[in-house]
Each structure stands twice: as C-alpha cells, then as structure tokens.
KOLTI-243474 format. One line per 2 residues: number of its first residue (from 1); their letters; for each residue x, y, z of N, C-alpha, C. Coordinates in nm, 3 decimals, decimal comma, padded with zeros to 5 digits, always signed. Layout:
N
NUM	a	X/Y/Z/X/Y/Z/X/Y/Z  ...
END
This chain:
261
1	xx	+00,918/-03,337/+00,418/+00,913/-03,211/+00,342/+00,815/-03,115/+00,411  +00,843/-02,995/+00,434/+00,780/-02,889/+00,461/+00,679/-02,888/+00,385
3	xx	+00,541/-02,819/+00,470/+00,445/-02,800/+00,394/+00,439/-02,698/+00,304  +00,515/-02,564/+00,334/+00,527/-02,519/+00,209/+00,575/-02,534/+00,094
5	xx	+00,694/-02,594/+00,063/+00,750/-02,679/+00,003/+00,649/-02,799/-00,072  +00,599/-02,840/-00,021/+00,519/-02,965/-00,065/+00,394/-02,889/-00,146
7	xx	+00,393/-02,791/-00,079/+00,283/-02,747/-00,160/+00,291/-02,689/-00,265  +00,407/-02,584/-00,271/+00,456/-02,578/-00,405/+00,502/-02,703/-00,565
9	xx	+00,567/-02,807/-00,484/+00,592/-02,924/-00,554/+00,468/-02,956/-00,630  +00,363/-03,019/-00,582/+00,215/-02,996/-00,627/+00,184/-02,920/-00,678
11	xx	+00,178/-02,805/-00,677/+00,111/-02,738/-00,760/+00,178/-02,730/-00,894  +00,318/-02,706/-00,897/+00,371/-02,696/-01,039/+00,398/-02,853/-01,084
13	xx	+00,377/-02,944/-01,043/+00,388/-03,106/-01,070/+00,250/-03,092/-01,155  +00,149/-03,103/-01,048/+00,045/-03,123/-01,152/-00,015/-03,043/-01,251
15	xx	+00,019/-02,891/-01,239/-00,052/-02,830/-01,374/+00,058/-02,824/-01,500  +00,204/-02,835/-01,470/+00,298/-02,823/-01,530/+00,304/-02,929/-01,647
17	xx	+00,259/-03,065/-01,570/+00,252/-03,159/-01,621/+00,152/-03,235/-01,728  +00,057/-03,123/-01,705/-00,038/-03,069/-01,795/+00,010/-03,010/-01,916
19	xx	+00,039/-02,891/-01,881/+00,050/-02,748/-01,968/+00,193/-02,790/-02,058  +00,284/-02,819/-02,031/+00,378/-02,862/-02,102/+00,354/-02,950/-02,221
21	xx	+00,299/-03,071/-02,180/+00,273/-03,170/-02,281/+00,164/-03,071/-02,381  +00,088/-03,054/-02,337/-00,002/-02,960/-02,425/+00,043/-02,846/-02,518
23	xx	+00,122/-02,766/-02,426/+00,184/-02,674/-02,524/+00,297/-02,748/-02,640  +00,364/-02,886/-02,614/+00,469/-02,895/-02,728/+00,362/-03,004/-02,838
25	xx	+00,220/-03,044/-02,771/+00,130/-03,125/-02,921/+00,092/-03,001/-02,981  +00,068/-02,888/-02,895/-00,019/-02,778/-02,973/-00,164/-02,782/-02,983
27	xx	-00,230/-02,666/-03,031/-00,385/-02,677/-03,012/-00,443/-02,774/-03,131  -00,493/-02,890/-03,122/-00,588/-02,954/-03,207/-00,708/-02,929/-03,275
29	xx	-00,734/-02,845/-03,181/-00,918/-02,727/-03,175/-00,962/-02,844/-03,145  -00,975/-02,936/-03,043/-01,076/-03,007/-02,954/-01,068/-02,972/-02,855
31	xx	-01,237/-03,035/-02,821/-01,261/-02,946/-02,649/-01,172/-03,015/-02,557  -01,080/-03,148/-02,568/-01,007/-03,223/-02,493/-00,862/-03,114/-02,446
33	xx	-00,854/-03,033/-02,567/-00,741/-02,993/-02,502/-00,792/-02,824/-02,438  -00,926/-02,771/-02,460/-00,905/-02,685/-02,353/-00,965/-02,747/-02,231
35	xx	-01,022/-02,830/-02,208/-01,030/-02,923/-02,091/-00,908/-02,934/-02,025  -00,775/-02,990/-02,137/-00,683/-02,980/-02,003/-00,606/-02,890/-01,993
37	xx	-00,628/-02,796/-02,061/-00,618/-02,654/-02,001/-00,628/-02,645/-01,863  -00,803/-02,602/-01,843/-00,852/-02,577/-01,804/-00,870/-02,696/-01,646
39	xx	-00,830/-02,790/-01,655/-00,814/-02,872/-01,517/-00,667/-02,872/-01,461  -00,557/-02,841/-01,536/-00,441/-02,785/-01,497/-00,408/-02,618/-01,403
41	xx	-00,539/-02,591/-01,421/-00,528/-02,436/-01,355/-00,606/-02,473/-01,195  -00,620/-02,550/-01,207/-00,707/-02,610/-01,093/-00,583/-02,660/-00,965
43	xx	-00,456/-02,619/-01,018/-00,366/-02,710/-00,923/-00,341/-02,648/-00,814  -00,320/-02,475/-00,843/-00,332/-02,424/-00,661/-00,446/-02,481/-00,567
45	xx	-00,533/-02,470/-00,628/-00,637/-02,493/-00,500/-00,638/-02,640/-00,441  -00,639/-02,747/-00,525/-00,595/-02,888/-00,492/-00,499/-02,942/-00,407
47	xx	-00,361/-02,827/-00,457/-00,292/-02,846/-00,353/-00,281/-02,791/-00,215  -00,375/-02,661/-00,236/-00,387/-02,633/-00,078/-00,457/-02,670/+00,018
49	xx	-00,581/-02,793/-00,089/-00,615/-02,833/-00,033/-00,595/-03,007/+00,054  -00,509/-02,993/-00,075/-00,422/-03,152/-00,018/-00,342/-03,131/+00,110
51	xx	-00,254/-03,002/+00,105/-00,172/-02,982/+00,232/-00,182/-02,941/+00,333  -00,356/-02,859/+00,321/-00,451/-02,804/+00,465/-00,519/-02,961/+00,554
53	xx	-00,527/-03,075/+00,422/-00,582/-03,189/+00,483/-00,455/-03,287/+00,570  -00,318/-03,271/+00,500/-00,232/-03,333/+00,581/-00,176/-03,245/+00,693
55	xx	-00,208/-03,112/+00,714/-00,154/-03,048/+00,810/-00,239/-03,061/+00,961  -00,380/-03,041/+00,927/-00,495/-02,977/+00,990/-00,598/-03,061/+01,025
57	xx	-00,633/-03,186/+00,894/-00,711/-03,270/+00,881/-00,830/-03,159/+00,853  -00,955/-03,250/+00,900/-01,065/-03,223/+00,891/-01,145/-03,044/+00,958
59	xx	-01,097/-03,031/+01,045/-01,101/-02,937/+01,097/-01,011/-02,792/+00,994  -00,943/-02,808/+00,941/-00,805/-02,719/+00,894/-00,935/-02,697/+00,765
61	xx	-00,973/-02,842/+00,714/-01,083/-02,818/+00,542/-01,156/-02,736/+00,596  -01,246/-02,763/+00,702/-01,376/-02,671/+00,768/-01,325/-02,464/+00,761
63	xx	-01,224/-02,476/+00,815/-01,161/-02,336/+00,833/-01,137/-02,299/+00,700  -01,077/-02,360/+00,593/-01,031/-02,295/+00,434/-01,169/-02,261/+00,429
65	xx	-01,295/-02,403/+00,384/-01,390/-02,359/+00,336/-01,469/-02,240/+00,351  -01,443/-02,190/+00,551/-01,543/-02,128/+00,605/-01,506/-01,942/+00,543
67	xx	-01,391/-01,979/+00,511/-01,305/-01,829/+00,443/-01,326/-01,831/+00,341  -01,381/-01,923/+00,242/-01,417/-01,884/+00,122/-01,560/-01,845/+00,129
69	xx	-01,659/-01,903/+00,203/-01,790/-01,862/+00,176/-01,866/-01,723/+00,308  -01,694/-01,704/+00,331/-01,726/-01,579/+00,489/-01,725/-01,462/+00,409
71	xx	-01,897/-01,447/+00,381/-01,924/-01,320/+00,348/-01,904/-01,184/+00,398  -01,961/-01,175/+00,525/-01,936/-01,067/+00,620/-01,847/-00,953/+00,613
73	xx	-01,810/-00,922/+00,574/-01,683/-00,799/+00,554/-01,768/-00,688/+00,538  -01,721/-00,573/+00,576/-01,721/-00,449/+00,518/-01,762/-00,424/+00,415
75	xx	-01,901/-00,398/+00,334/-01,925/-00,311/+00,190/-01,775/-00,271/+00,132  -01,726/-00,187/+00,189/-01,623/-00,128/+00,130/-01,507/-00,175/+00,066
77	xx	-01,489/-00,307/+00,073/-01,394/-00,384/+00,065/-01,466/-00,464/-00,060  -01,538/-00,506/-00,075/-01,643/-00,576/-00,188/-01,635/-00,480/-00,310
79	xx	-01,669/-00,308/-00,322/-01,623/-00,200/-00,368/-01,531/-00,226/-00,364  -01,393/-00,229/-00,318/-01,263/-00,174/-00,412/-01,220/-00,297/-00,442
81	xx	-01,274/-00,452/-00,386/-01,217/-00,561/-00,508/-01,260/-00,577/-00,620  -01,384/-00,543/-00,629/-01,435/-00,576/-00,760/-01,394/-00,428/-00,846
83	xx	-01,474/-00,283/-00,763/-01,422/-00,196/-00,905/-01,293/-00,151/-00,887  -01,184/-00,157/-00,810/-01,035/-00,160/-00,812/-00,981/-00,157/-00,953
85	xx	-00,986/-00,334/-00,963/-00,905/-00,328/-01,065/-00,956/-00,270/-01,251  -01,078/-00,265/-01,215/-01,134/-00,200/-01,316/-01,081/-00,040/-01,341
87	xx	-01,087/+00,070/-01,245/-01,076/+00,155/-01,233/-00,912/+00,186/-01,296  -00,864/+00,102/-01,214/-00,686/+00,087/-01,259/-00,718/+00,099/-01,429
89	xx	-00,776/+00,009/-01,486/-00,794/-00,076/-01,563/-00,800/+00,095/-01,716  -00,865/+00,121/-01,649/-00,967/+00,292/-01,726/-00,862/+00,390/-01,674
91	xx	-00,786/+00,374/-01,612/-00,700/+00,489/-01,618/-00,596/+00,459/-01,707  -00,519/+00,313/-01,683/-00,451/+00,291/-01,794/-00,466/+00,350/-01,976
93	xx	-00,612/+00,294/-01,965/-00,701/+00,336/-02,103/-00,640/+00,492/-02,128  -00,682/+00,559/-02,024/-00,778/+00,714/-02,060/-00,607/+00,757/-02,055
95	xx	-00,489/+00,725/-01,996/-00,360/+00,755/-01,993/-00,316/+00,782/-02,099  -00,337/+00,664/-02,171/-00,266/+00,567/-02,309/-00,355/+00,687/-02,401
97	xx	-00,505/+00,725/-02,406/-00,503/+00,820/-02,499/-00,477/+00,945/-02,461  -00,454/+01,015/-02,334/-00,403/+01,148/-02,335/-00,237/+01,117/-02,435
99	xx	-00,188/+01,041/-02,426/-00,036/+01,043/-02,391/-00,041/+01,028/-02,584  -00,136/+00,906/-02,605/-00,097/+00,861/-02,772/-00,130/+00,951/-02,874
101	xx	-00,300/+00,965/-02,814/-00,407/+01,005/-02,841/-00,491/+00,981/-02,975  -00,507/+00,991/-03,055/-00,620/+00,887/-03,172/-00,571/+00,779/-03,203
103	xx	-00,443/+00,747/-03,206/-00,411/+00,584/-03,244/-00,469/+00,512/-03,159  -00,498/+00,586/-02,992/-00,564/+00,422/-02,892/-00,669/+00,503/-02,906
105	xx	-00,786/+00,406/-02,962/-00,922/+00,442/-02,970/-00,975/+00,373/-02,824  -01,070/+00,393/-02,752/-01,140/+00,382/-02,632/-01,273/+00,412/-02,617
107	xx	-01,396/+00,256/-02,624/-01,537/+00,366/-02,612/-01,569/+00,198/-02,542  -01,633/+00,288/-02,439/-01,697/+00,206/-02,330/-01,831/+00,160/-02,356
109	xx	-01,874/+00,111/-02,439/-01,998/+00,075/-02,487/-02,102/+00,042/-02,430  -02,213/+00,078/-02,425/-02,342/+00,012/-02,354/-02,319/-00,144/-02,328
111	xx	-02,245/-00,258/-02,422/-02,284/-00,375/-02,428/-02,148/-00,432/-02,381  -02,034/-00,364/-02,360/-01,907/-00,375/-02,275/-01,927/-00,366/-02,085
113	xx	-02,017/-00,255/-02,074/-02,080/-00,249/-01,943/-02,170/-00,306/-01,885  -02,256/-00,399/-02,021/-02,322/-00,509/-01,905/-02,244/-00,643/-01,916
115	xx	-02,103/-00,655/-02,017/-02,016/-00,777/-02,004/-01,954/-00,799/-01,899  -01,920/-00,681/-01,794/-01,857/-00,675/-01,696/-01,916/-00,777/-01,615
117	xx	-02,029/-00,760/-01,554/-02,074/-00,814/-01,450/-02,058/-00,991/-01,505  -02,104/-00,996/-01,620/-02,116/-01,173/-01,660/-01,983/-01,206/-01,651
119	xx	-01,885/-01,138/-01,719/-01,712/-01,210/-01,737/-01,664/-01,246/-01,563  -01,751/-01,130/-01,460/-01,715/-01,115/-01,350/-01,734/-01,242/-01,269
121	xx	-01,946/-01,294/-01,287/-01,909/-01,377/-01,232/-01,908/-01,554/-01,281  -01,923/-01,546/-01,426/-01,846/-01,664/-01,531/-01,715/-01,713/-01,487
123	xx	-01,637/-01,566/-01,482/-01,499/-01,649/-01,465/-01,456/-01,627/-01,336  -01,575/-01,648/-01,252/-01,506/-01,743/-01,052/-01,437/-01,857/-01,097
125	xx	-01,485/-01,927/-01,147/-01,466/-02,093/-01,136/-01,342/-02,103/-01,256  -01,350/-02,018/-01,364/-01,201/-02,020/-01,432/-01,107/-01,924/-01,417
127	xx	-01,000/-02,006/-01,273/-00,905/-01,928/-01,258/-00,897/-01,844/-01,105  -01,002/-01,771/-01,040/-00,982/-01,760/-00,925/-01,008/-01,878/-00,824
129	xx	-01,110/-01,956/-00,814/-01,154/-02,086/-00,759/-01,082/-02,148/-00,794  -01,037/-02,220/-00,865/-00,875/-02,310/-00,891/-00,777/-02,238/-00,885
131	xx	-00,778/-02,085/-00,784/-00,626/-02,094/-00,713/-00,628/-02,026/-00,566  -00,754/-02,016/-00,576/-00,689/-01,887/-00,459/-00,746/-01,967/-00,298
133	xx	-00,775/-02,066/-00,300/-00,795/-02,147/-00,180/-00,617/-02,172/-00,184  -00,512/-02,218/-00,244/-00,414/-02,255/-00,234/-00,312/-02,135/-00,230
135	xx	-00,344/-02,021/-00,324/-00,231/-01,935/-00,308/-00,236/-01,806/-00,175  -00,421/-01,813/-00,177/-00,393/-01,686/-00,073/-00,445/-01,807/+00,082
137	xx	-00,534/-01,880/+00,012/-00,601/-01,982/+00,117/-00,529/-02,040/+00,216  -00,436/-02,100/+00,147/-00,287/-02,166/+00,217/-00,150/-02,130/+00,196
139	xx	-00,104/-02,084/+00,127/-00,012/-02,033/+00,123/+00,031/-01,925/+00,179  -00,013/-01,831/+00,158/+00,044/-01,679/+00,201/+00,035/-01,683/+00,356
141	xx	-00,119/-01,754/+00,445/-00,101/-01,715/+00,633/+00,058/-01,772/+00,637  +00,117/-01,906/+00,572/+00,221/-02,002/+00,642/+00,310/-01,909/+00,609
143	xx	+00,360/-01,859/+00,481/+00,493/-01,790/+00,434/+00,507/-01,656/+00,494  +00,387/-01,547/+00,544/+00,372/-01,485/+00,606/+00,452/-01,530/+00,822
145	xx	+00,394/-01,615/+00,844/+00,408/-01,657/+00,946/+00,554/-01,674/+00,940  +00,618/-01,732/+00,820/+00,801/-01,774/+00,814/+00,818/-01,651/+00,829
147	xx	+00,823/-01,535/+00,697/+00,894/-01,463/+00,658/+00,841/-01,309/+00,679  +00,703/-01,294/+00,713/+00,679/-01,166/+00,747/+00,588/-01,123/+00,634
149	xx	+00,489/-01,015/+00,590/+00,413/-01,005/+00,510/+00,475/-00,967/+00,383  +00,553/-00,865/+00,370/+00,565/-00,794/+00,254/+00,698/-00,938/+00,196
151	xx	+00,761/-01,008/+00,243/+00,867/-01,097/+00,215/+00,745/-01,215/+00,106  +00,677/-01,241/+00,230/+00,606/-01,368/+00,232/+00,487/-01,328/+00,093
153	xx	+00,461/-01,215/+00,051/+00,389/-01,180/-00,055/+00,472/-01,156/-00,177  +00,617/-01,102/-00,193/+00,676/-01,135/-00,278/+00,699/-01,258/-00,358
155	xx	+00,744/-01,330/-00,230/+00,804/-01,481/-00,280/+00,688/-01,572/-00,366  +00,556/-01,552/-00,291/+00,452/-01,616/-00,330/+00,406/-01,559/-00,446
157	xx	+00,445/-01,395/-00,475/+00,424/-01,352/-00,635/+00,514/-01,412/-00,738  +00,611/-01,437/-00,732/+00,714/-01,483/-00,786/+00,667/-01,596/-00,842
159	xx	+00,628/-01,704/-00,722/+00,590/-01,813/-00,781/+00,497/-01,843/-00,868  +00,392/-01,762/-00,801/+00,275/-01,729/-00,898/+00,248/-01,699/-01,048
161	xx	+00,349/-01,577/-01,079/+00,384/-01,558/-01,213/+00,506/-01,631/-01,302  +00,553/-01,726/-01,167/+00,587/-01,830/-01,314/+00,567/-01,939/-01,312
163	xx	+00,442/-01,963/-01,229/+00,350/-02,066/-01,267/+00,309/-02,070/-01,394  +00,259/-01,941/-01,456/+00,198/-01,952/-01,559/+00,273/-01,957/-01,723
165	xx	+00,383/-01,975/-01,684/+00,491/-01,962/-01,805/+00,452/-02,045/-01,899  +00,367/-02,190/-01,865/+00,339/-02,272/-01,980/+00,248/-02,178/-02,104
167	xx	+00,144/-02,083/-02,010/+00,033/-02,021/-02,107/+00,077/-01,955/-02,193  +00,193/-01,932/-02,209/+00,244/-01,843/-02,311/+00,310/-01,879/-02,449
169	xx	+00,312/-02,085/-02,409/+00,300/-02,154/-02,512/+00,192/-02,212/-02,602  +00,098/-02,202/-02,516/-00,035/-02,241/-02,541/-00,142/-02,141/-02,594
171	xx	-00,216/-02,182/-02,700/-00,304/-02,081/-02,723/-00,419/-02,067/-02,630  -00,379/-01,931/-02,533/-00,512/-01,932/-02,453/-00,540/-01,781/-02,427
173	xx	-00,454/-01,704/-02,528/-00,517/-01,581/-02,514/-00,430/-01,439/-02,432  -00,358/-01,499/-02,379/-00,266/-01,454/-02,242/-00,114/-01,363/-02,301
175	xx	-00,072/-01,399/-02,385/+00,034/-01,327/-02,498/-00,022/-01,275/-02,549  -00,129/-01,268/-02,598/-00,161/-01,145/-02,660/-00,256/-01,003/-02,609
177	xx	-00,255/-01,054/-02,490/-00,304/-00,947/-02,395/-00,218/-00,884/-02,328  -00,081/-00,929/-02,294/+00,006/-00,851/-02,241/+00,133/-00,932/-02,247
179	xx	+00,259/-00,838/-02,301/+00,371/-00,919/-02,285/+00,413/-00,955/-02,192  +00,533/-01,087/-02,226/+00,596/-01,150/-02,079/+00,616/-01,090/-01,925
181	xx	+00,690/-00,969/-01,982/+00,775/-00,911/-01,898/+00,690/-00,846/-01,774  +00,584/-00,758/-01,843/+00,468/-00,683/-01,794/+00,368/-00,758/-01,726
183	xx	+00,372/-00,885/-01,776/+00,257/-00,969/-01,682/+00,310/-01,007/-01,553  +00,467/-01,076/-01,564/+00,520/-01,147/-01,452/+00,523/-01,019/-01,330
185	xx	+00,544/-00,882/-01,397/+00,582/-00,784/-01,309/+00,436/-00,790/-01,232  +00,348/-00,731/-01,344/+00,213/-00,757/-01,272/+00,174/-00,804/-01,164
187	xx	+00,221/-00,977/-01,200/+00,132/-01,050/-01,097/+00,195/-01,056/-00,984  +00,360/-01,027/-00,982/+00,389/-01,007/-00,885/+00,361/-00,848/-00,765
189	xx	+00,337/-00,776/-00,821/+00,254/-00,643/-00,779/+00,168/-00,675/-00,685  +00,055/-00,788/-00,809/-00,088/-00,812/-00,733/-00,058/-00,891/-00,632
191	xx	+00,025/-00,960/-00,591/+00,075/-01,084/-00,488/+00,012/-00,958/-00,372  +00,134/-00,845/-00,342/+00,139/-00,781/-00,266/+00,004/-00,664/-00,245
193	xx	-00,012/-00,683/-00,372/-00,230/-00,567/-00,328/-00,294/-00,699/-00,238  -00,301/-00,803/-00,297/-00,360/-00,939/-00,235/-00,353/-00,932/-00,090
195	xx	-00,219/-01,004/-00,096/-00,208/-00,944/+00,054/-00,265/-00,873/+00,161  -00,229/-00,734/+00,113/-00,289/-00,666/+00,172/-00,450/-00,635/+00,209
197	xx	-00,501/-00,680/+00,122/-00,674/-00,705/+00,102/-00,711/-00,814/+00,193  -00,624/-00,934/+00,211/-00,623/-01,046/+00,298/-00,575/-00,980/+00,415
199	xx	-00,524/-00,906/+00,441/-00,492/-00,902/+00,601/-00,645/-00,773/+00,638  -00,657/-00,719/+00,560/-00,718/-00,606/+00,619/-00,877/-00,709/+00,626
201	xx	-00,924/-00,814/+00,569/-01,016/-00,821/+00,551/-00,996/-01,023/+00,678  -00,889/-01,012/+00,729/-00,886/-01,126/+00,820/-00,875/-01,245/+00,750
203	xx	-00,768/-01,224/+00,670/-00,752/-01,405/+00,577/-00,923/-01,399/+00,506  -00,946/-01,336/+00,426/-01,109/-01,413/+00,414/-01,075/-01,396/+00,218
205	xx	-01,081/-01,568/+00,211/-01,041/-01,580/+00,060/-01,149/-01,561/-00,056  -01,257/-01,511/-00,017/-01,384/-01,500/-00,093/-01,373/-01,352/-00,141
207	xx	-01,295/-01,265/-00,075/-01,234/-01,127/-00,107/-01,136/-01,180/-00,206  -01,065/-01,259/-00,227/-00,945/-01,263/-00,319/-00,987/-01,310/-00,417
209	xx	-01,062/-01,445/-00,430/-01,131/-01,446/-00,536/-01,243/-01,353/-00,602  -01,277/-01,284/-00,547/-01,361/-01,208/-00,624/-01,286/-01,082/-00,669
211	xx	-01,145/-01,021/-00,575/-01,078/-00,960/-00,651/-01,017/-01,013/-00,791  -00,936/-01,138/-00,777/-00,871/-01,217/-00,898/-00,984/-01,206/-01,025
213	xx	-01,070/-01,248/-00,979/-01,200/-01,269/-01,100/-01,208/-01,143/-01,143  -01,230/-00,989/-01,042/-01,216/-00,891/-01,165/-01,099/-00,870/-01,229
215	xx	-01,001/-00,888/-01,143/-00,858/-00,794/-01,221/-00,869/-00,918/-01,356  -00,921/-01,023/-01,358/-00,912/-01,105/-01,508/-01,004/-01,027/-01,598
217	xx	-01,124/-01,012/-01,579/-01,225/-00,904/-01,630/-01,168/-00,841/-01,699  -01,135/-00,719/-01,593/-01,084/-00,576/-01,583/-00,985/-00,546/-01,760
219	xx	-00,877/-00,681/-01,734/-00,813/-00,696/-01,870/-00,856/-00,688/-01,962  -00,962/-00,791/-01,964/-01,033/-00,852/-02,131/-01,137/-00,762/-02,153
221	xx	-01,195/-00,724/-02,079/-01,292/-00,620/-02,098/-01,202/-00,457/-02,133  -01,150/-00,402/-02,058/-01,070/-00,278/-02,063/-00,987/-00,243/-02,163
223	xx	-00,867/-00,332/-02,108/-00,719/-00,328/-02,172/-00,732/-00,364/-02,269  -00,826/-00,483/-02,356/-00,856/-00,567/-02,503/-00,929/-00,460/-02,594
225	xx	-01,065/-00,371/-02,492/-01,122/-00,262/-02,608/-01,030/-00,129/-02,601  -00,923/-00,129/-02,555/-00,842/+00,024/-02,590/-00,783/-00,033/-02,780
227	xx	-00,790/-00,162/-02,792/-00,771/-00,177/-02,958/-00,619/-00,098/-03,009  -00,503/-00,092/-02,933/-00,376/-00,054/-03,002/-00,291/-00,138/-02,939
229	xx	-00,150/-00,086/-02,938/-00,067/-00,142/-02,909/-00,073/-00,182/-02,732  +00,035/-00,246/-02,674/+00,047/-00,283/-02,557/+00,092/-00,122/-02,446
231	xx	+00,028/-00,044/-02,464/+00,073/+00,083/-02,399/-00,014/+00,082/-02,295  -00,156/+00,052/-02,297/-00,223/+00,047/-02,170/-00,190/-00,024/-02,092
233	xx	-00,128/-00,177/-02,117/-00,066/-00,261/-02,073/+00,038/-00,228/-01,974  +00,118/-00,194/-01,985/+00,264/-00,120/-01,964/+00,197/-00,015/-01,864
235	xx	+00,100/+00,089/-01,871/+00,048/+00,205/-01,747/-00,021/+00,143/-01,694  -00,103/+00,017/-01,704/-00,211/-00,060/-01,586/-00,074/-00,112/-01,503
237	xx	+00,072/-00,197/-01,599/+00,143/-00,232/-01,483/+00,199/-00,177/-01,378  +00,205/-00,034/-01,453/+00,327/+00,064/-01,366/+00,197/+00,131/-01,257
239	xx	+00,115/+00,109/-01,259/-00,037/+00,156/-01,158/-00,005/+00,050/-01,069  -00,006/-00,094/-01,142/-00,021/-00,204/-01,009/+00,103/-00,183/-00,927
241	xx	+00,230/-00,162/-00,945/+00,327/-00,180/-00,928/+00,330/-00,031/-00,815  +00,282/+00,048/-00,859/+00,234/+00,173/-00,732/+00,137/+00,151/-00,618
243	xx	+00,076/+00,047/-00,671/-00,001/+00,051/-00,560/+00,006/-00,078/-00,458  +00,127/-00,176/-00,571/+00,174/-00,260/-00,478/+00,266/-00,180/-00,353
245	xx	+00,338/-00,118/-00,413/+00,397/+00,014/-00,299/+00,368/+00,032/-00,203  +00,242/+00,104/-00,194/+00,173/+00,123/-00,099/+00,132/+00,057/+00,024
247	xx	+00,066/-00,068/-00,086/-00,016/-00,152/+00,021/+00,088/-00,247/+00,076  +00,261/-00,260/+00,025/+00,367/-00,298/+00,119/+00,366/-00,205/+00,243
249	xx	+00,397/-00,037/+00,234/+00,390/-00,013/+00,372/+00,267/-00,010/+00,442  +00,168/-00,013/+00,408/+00,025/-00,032/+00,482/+00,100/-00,206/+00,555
251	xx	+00,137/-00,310/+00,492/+00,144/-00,427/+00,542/+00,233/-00,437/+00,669  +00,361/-00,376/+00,645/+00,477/-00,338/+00,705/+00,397/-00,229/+00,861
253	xx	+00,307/-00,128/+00,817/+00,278/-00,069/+00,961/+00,126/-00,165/+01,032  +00,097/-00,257/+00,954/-00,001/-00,334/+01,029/+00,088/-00,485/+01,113
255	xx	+00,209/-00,499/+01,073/+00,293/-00,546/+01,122/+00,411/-00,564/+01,239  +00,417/-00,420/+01,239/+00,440/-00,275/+01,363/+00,349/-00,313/+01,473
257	xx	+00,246/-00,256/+01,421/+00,072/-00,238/+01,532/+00,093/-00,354/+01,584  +00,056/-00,460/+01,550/+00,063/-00,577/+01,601/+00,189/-00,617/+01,702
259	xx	+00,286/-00,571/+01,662/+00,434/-00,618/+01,752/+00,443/-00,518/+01,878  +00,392/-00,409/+01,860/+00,330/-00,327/+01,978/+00,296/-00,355/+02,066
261	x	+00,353/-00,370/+02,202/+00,250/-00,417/+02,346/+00,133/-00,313/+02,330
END
C-alpha cells in the first residue's frame, strides 16, 4: 500500500473508531468520554508519524520534528497566521451587522481580548498538534509531489473535512458553531490558505499549527460572541472561500516560477 493511502487508512481507522462508538453510547458526562474524544483527534499526527517512520526511518522523524519547532520565518508570516483568521473572523461579525444590523449584537470586550491569546495558546495541543504533523507535516509535501499544489490541497481538504463527520454526532460543540455544509466548505478553503502558508514559509509546520490554533480561536471567540443566528458563519465562509481563491493562484504561479529554467 502506498504511503499515502496508508496514511489515510490510519488516520480515519483510528479516530473513527473512536468517535463512532462514542457518538452511538452518547455523552455520559464522564471525563472518560471526553478523553476519548479527545485522543481520537490525535490520529493525523500519529499517523504521519507512523508513515514518516516507515518511509524515512529515523532521519525522516528528525526532519518532521525539525519543521515543527523551525521557528525562523519571517515576522510577517507569524502576523497573518495568528491575526488572519481573526481578522476574517471580525469582518464576518461587523458584515453580519451592517447587513442585519441590531438582531447581531457584537462587543468585543476587554475580557474577550485577553481570551484570545489563552484559547490561542491552550488549544495547540487540542487539535492543531494532533493533526497538523500528519495533514500538512506529511501529507500535503507527498500529494503535492503526485498531483501538484492546488490538486494536492483540495483532495487533502476534502479529506480533512470529513474526517470530522463523527463530531457532529457527538457533543463537542462543533454543530452548534457552524452548520454542516459551511464547515466542510470551510475546511476545505482552509486546506488551500494552508497550503499556501506552507509553501511560502518552506513546509515549516509550526506556521500551520499556530495558524489552525487561531482559526479554532478566531471561531469561539468571534463568531460565538456575534450571539445570533449562523450569518457570520456563512460571510467568515464565503471570506475563506475568497481567499482560498487567491492563495490557489498565488500556488499555481509559485508552481510556474519553479518549472521555469
């Protein structure tokens, strides 16, 4: 079996196999079951790291790891992962009340603006660190390498957002922050911003996780205090979905450059 292939198998084997059983007992309210929640989300990275060790061995682990803790980049890039998706996040907001206007109430509170930074870096370890060694870590250079960037970032969005199909049985918060339809579109959007953040920044997965960790933020903090219906929801997607746009032909002419003698 192909390693991409294999790696996919894994990943939805083991968190699936999780999240399923869980979602049809239902929540008990013990910490056992957001535990296995919460170790089921852990399966991208496991598996990329299971399939970087049968591809690469020892040397291949050294290289994932050295991209997660390769600080070095550009300021500028640190700026638009972290306040990116926030920004998206506040236009959606400030949209939703030009457009509604007093039904979506919106106030950025003194004690909302210092939640940012804690939700920011609380939730590394739930949810970007259990995936993004596997989805952008390992996955995307190989499918890229098959299929080309903007292909190879689709397919891997795809998968991505229906990885998470169990959460929408499970009480974890995720349905009621944004419907089905709007999330899957979403995450497939973000596949392709990802991407693009990964190539411009040289594969370096410590950029992706710290993007992933805000755009999770960005939600619960933002999109949760606009307090109405799913309308901000719906203009944060149709934002990601523009700016997935974009950063396809940015991928597509850094793809060019390169094929260029």
């Amino acid at each position: 079996m192909g390693s991409e292939k294999l790696f996919f198998v894994l990943v939805y084997t083991f968190s699936w196999s999780i999240w399923v059983p869980v979602a049809l007992v239902g929540d008990d309210g013990s910490g056992l079951h957001h535990l296995a929640v919460g170790v089921a989300a852990a399966g991208p990275s496991l598996a990329g790291l299971i399939c970087t060790a049968r591809d690469r061995g020892r040397r291949g682990l050294r290289r994932l790891f050295a991209s997660l803790v390769g600080w070095r980049v550009r300021p500028k890039w640190y700026f638009l992962c972290v306040g990116g998706p926030f920004a998206v996040a506040l236009a959606a907001v400030a949209l939703h009340r030009l457009v509604v206007g007093g039904d979506a109430m919106f106030g950025l509170e003194g004690s909302t603006v210092l939640l940012a930074p804690v939700l920011l870096i609380v939730g590394l370890p739930l949810g970007p660190l259990q995936e993004e060694l596997g989805w952008r870590g390992f996955a995307l250079p190989r499918l890229i390498d098959r299929w080309g960037s903007v292909p190879a970032a689709l397919v891997l969005g795809v998968a991505w957002a229906l990885w998470h199909l169990p959460l929408y049985a499970i009480d974890t918060g995720v349905r009621e922050r944004a419907p089905l339809g709007a999330f899957l579109i979403s995450v497939v959007a973000l596949s392709v911003v990802y991407a693009w953040f990964w190539m411009v920044t040289v594969g370096n997965v410590l950029v992706a996780v710290l993007l992933h960790s805000a755009t999770n933020a960005a939600g619960v903090i933002l999109l949760e205090d606009a307090n109405s219906d799913f309308g901000p929801i719906v203009l944060a997607t149709l934002v990601t979905v523009g700016l997935a746009a974009v950063a396809a032909r940015h991928l597509r002419r850094g793809e060019q450059d390169l094929a260029e003698p």
